[in-house]
C-alpha positions as CSV (number, residue, x, y, z in Angstrom):
1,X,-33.5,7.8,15.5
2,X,-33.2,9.6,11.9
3,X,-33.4,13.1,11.9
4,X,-36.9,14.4,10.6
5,X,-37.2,17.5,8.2
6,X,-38.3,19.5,11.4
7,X,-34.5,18.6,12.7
8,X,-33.4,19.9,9.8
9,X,-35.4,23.0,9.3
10,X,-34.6,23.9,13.2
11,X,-30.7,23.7,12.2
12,X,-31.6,26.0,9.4
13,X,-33.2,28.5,11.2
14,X,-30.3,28.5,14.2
15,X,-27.8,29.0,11.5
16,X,-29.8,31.5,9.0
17,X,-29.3,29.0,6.1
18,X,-31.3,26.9,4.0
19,X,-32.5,23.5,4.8
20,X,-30.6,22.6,1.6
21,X,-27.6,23.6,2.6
22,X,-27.5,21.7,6.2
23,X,-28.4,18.7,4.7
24,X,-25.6,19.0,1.7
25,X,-23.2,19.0,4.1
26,X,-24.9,15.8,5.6
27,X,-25.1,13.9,2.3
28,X,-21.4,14.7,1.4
29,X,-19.7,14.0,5.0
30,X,-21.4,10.8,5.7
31,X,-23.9,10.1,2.9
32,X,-26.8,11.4,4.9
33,X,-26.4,9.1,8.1
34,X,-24.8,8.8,11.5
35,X,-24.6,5.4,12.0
36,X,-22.9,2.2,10.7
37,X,-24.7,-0.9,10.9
38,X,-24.1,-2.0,14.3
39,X,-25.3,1.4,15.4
40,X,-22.0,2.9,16.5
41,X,-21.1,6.3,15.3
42,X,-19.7,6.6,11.7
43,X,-15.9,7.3,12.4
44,X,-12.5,8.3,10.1
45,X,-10.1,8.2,12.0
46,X,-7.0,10.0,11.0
47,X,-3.3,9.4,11.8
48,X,-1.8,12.6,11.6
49,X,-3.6,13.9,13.8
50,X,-3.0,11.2,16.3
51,X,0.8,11.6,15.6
52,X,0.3,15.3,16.7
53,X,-2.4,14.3,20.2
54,X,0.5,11.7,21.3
55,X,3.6,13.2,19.5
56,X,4.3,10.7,17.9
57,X,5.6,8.2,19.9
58,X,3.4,5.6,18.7
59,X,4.7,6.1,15.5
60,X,7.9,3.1,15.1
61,X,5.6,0.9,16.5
62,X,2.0,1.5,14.4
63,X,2.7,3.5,11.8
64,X,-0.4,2.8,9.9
65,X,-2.1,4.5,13.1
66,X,1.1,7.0,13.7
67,X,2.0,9.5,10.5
68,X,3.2,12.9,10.7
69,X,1.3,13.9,7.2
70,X,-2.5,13.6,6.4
71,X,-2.7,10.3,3.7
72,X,-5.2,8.5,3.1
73,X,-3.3,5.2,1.9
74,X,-3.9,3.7,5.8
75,X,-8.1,4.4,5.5
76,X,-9.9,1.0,6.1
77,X,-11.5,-0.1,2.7
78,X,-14.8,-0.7,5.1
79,X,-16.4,0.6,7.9
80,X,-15.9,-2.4,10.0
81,X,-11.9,-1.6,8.8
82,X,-12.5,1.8,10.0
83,X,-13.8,0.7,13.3
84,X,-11.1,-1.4,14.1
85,X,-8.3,1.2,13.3
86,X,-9.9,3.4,15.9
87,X,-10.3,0.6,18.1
88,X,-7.0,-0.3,17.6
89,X,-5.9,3.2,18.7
90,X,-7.9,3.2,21.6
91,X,-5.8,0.8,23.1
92,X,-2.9,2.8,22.6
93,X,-4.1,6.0,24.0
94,X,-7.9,6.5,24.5
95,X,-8.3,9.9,24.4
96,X,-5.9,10.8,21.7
97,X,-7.6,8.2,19.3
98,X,-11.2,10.0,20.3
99,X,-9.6,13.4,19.6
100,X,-8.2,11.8,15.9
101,X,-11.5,9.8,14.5
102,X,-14.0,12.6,13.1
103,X,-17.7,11.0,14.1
104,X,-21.0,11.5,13.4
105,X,-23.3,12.6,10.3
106,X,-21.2,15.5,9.9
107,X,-17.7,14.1,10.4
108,X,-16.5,16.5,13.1
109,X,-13.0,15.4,14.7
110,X,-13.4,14.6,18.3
111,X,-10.7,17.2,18.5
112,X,-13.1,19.9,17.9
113,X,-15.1,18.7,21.3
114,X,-15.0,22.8,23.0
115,X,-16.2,24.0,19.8
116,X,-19.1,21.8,19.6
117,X,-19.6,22.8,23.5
118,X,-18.5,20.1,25.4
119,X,-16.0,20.2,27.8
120,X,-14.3,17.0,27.1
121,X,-13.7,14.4,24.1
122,X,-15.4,11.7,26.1
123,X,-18.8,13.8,26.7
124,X,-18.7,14.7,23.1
125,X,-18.0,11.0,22.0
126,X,-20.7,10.1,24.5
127,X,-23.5,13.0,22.9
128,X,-22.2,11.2,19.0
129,X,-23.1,7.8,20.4
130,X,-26.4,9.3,21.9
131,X,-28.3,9.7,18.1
132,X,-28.6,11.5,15.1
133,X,-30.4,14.9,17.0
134,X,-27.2,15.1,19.2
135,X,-25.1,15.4,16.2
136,X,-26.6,17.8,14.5
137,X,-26.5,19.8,17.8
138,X,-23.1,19.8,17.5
139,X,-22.3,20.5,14.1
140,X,-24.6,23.8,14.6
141,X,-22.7,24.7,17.7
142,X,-19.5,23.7,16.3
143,X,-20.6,26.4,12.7
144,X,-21.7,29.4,15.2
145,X,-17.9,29.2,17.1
146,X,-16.0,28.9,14.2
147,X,-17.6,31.7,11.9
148,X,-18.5,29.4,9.0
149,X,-22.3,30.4,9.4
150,X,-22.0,33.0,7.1
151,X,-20.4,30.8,4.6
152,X,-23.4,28.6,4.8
153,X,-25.8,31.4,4.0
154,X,-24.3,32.5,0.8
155,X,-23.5,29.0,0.0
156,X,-19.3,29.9,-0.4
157,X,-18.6,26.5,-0.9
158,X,-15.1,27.0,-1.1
159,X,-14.6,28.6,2.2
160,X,-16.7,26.7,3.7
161,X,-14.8,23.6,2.8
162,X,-11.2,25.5,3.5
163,X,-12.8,26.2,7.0
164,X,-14.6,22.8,7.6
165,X,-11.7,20.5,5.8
166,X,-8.8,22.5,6.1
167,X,-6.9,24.2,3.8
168,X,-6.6,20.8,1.2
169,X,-10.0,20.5,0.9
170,X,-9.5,21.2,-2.9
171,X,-8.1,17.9,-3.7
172,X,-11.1,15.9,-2.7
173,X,-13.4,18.1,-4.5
174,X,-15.2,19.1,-1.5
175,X,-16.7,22.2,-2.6
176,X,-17.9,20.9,-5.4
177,X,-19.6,18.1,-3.6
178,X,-21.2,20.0,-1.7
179,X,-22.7,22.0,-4.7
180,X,-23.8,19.3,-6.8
181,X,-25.0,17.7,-3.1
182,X,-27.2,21.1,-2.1
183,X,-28.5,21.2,-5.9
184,X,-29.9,17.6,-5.0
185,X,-31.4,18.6,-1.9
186,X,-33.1,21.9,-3.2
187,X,-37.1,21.7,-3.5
188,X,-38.1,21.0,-7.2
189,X,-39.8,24.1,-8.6
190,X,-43.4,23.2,-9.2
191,X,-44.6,24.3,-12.5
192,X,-48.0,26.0,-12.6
């Protein structure tokens, strides 16, 4: 089920931010959904951080699955692509691969499970699969235990992004993404 405004608005208010801002971040992580088409979570699964979960000894073998550096050169060009490079990692090593895929409208790595509140990868993979509501729970749990709340409030795109994205976050524009995204999402100021 799609989050509703009053989703939105109750993120907001957990976090002290604006509704704008929560559903920036939406827009610009997954382009405002949580869901492929088939109704599994949307997934990116990332190789270097797979490489790290099963040190690398994947890597000879799959190494379009395996990298010790963050590319994006082994990205499916589609989400069905996507799916079947997690699912391809899956068989390899199960947990790792759910550790290594960010999921959800907001695109948090399964590796972030204890942040978000959940004791293991697979109860947080099961709460992704579980709806839209359920990942928005844990994107407001995962902002509270890493600090970025404040960020949010005062709209510091930049450290948000370093904080959310990592310290690269620069060359994909995020912060400026998520500008031009919360500018979209503000209300229009009705003219009297």
């Amino acid at each position: 089920m799609a989050l509703t405004e009053q989703d939105f608005a109750r993120a907001a208010f957990k976090l002290g931010c604006e509704i704008a801002v929560v559903k920036a971040v939406a827009v610009v992580e997954s382009t405002g959904g949580g869901f492929d088409p088939e109704g599994f979570p949307k997934t990116l699964f990332e190789g270097h951080w797979f490489h790290r979960e099963t040190n690398g000894k994947h890597a000879a073998m799959h190494p379009t699955l395996s990298y010790k550096n963050w590319t994006r050169a082994h990205y499916g060009k589609t989400w069905k692509e996507e799916k079947a490079r997690l699912n391809a990692a899956v068989a390899l090593d199960r947990t790792a691969a759910m550790k290594s895929a960010s999921w959800g409208m907001f695109q948090i790595m399964g590796g972030n499970h204890a942040k978000c509140g959940f004791p293991t990868v697979q109860e947080f993979v099961n709460a992704m699969c579980a709806g839209e509501g359920e990942q928005l729970d844990a994107f407001v749990q995962f902002i509270m235990s890493t600090g970025l709340a404040d960020a949010l409030r005062t709209r510091d795109w930049a450290r948000f992004a370093k904080g959310y994205n990592g310290p690269s976050y620069a060359k994909n524009k995020y912060d400026e993404k998520l500008a031009t995204a919360y500018s979209k999402a503000i209300p229009s100021a009705i003219s009297p």
